[in-house]
Residue, then its C-alpha position, 0 to 999 in steps of 0.5 A: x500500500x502507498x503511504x498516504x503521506x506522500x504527496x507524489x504522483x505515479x503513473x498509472x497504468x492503462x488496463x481493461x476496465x473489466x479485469x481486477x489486476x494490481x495495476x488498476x489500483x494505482x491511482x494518482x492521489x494521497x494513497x491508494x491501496x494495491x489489490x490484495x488478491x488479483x485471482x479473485x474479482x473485485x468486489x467493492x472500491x473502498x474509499x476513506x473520507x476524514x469529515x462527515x461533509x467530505x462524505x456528504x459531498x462525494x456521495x452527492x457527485x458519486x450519485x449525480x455520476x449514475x451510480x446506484x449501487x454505493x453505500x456510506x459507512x459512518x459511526x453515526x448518522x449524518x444529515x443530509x446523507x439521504x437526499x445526497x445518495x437519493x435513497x428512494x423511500x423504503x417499501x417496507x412500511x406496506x409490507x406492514x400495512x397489508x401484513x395487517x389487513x390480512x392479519x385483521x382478515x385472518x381474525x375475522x375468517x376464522x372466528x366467523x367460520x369457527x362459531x356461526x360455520x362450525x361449532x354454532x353455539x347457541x348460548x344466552x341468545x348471543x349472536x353466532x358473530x359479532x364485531x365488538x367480541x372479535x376485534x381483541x382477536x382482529x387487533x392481536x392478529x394484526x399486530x402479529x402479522x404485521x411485526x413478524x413482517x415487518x422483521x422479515x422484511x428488514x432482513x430480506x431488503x437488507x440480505x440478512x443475515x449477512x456473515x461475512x462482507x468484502x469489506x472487511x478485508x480491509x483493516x482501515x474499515x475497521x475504524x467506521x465505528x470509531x472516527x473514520x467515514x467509508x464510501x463504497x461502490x459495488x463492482x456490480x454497478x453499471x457504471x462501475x470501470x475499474x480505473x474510472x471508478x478509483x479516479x472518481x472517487x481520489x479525485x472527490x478528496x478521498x484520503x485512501x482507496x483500495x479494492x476489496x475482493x471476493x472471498x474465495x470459498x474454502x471447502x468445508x472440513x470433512x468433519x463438518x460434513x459427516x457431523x451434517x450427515x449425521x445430524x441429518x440422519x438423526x432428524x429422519x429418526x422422528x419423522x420415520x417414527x411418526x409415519x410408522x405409528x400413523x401407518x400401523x395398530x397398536x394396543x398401547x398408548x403412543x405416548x407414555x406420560x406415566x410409565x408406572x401406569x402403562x406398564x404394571x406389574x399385574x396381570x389381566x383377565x383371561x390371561x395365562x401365569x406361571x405362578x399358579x400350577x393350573x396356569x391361569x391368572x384370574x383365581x377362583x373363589x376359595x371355597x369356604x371363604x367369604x371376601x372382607x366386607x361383604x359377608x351381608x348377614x343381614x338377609x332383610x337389608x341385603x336380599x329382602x327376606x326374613x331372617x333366615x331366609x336364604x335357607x328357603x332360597x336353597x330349598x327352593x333352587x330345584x324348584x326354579x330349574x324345573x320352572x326353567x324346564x317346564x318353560x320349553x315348547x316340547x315340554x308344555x306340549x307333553x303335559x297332561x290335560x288339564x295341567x296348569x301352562x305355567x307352574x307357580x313361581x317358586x319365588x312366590x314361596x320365600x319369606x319376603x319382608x312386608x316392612x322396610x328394614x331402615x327407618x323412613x325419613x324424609x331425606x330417604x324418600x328424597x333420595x329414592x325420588x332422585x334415584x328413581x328419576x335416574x334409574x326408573x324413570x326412563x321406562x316406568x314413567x314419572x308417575x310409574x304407569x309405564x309410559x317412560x321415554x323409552x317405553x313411548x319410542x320403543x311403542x313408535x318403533x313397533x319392531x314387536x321386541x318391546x314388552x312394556x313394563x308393568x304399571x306399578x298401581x297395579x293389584x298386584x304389585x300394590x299388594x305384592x311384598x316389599x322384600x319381592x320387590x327388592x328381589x326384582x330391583x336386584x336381580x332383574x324380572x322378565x326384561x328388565x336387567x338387574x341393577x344390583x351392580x349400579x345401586x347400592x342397597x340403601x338407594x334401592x330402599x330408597x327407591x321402594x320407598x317412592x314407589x310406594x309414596x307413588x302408589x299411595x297416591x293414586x289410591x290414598x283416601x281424602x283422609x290422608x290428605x292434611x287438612x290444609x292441603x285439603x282446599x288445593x285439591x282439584x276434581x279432575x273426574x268426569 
């Protein structure tokens, strides 16, 4: 490099415009710097400036020259620098603006489609769309859309990321942040002649001038590579998972939250263990044994019969398998004339309670009025005539597999024990399953307790009425 001190001048040498070679930076002026790598073309001619006006000055000359690929470097902003290097206006704050109309136009779609399209909700009578409820969501997206815009925007007008530049070749570009002020022109510049150029820009007072070349690119470290490689295969890994677990069954979850719960030590149902010598993991009952808490002793609460009572229930075991035989069409045909078509029920036989086995409350009839509504209710209807949701569609069905169930003001029920009642709750009649497993003992009192209450009022006297109820009474006969 020539020492900018000197004040002589040398000739320069006559080259083609368009080749990078030492020669061409030779200039005439205070110091220019020779190229630094004539196999690599020139990229920028960098000129140094010692004052902000000299700067603002040849940026002015540079731009009424044609040149419009040249930037000023500086440690702080200058006045004027703008209009001297007509720097036209950005286009960067309609990025922002239509960024946020789409993002207001984003809003409002998809709170429409989502609430009136979609999932229409009817709630309180509140309209399905409405603009005061969705601009907090219009004004959020559009804010979203249009900062992450305008971010992306800076950075793809301004080509960054950037990591590496030309002019940091230069060790004197260094001090831009310091005290020093830079103008650079881009070799891509359709105005740009190598030797014309520098003299431009010596001749508009530059203190220094040298070219920056092309870095050339170094091939990548082999380690690099593999790690790359690697790292490549490795991101395949979940993605292959992924599209295996879309593409096949399993019986397990696919994620594993709590592996204690995935994965115990029991075994289930129908399933085979090495620990027992039969070879099966579900064991039968001991026999002679009873499990902890459900010994029920209590015949009259448990099963609605008189004290010992299950010994009846033992007796009358044979009797209930001939009914069960007896039911068959072969068999009813080879009775004898005269015989009876059904045999009487054996459950007819046991000692059924008359009372209920807990004491009656208000707060029992309460919950059996609960229950019932529950359990009872869908089939036997509110009143217990029979004429439950169920019951009305199963009629409109007609598929003839419906057998409507009993009124429960009937003779017989009305005057049937308490304790055969319970039996039917428990175990099931006719059609109707059991709900011994769904209710609990005293919820079926409960529910007896209502049906009796039911029961009571379609036949009750006038003088079971209290008398200040009497007077709310309406005659509702013909």
């Amino acid at each position: 490099m020539a020492d900018h001190s000197h004040s002589e001048t040398n000739p320069v040498t006559s080259t083609p415009h368009d080749e990078a070679s030492p020669g061409t930076a030779e200039a005439a002026v205070r110091g220019v710097a020779p190229a630094a790598d004539p196999k690599q073309p020139v990229a920028y001619v960098l000129a140094e400036y010692s004052t902000p006006e000299a700067l603002v000055k040849a940026a002015r000359q540079v731009y009424q020259q044609g040149y419009t690929k040249f930037d000023a470097h500086s440690p702080f902003p200058i006045h004027g620098i703008d209009d001297a290097m007509g720097i036209k206006f950005t286009h960067l704050p309609w990025f922002t603006f239509f960024a946020g109309g789409l993002g207001i136009i984003t809003a409002t779609l998809l709170i429409y489609y989502t609430n009136k399209e979609w999932y229409p909700y009817l709630i309180s009578g509140k309209p399905l769309f409405s603009i005061p409820s969705a601009a907090p969501v219009m004004f959020e997206l559009m804010v979203l859309f249009a900062a992450i815009t305008t971010l992306l925007g800076m950075l793809a007008l301004n080509r960054l990321p950037l990591f590496t530049h030309p002019l940091f070749q230069s060790t004197r570009f260094q001090r831009v942040t310091n005290d020093k002020f830079f103008l650079s022109i881009d070799a891509r510049d359709p105005k740009y002649k190598s030797e014309k150029t520098i003299q431009l820009l010596t001749g508009l007072g530059a203190e220094y001038v040298e070219t920056c070349h092309k870095e050339a690119s170094a091939p990548l470290p082999w380690a690099f590579r593999t790690a790359v490689f690697l790292g490549l295969l490795l991101a395949m890994v979940p993605v292959s998972m992924v599209a295996w677990k879309r593409s096949t069954y399993s019986r397990e979850p696919r994620i594993r939250v709590i592996f204690d719960m995935v994965s115990q030590p029991k075994k289930k149902t129908q399933t085979t263990s090495t620990l027992w010598q039969d070879g099966r993991a579900m064991r039968p009952w001991v026999e002679g044994t009873i499990a902890k808490g459900e010994l029920k002793a209590d015949d009259a609460f448990y099963r609605g019969l008189k004290p010992g009572g299950l010994n009846a229930v033992a007796a009358t075991t044979v009797s209930m398998t001939n009914l069960v035989a007896n039911q068959d069409g072969a068999a009813a045909a080879a009775a004898t004339p005269g015989a009876p078509a059904t045999p009487p029920d054996p459950l007819d036989k046991l000692p059924w309670i008359e009372d209920f086995p807990l004491e009656v409350t208000p707060e029992l009839m309460k919950r059996g009025q609960e229950r019932y509504n529950i359990y009872c209710a869908t089939c036997h209807g509110l009143g217990g005539v029979g004429n439950g949701l169920v019951t009305i569609r199963a009629i409109e069905l007609a598929e003839g597999t419906w057998v409507p169930p009993v009124t429960f003001h009937s003779e017989g029920l009305r005057k049937q024990p308490i304790g055969r009642m319970f039996h039917s709750i428990s175990n099931g009649v006719r059609k109707m399953p059991g709900y011994g497993d769904q209710i609990p003992e005293r919820d079926r009192w409960a529910i007896l307790l209502y049906v009796r209450a039911l029961q009571k009022s379609k036949f009750a006297p006038l003088s079971d009425v209290p008398p200040e109820k009497v007077n709310q009474l309406t005659d509702v006969a013909p």
